[in-house]
C-alpha positions as CSV (number, residue, x, y, z in Angstrom):
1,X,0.0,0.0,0.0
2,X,2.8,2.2,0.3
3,X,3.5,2.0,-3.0
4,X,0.1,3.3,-3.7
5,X,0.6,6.3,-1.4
6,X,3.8,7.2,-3.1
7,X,1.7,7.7,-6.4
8,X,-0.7,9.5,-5.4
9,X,1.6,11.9,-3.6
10,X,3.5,12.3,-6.8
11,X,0.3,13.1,-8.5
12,X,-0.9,15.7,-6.0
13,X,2.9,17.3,-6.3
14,X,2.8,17.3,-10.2
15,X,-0.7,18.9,-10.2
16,X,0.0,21.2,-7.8
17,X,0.0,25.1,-9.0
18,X,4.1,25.4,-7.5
19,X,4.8,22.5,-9.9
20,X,8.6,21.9,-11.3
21,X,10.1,19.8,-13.9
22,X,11.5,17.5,-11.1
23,X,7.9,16.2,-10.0
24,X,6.9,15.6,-13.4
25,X,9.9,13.3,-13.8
26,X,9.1,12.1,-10.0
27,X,5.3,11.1,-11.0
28,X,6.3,9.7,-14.3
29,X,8.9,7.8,-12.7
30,X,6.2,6.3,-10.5
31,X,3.7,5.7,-12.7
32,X,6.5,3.2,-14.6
33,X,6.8,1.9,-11.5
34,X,3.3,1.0,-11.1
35,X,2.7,0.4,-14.2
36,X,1.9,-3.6,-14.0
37,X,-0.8,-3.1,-11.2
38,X,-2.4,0.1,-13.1
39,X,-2.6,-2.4,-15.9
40,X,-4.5,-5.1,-13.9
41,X,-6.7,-2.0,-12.4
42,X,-7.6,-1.2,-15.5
43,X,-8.6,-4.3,-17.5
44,X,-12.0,-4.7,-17.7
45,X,-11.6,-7.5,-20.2
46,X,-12.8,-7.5,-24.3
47,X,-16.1,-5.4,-25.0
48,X,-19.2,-7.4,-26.5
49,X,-20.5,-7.2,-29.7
50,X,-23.1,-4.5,-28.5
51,X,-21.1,-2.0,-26.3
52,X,-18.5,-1.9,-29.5
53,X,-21.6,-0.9,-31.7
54,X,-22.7,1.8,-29.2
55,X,-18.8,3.1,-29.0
56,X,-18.3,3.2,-32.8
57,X,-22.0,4.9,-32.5
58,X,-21.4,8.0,-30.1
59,X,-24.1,6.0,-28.0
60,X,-22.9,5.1,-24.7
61,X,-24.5,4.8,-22.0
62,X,-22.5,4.2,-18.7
63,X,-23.8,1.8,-15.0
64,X,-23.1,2.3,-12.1
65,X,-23.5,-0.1,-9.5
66,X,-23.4,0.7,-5.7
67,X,-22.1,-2.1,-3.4
C-alpha cells in the first residue's frame, strides 16, 4: 500500500500550481513503477458485440452499480 501512497503523492505534487520539472519526472517515474498493477486495475476485459456498436456509434450509455 505504500507504493500506492507514493503515487498518489506524486500526483498531488505534479498537479500542484508550484509544480517543477522534477515532480513531473518524480510522478512519471512512478507511474512506470506501477505500471503492472495500473494495468491489472484497468482491465476490464474485451467489450461485446453491442457495447463496441454503441462506442463506434457516439451512444454510450454508462452503469453504475453501488455495493
Amino acid at each position: 500500500m505504500n507504493t500506492i501512497h507514493r503515487l498518489r503523492e506524486a500526483l498531488l505534487k505534479a498537479l500542484s500550481p508550484q509544480e517543477s520539472r522534477n515532480d513531473e519526472q518524480e510522478l512519471f517515474d512512478e507511474l512506470m513503477v506501477q505500471k503492472s498493477r495500473l494495468i491489472k486495475l484497468f482491465d476490464v476485459g474485451p467489450r461485446n458485440a453491442q457495447e463496441q456498436r454503441e462506442i463506434e456509434s457516439g451512444r454510450v450509455t454508462c452503469i453504475f452499480a453501488m455495493f
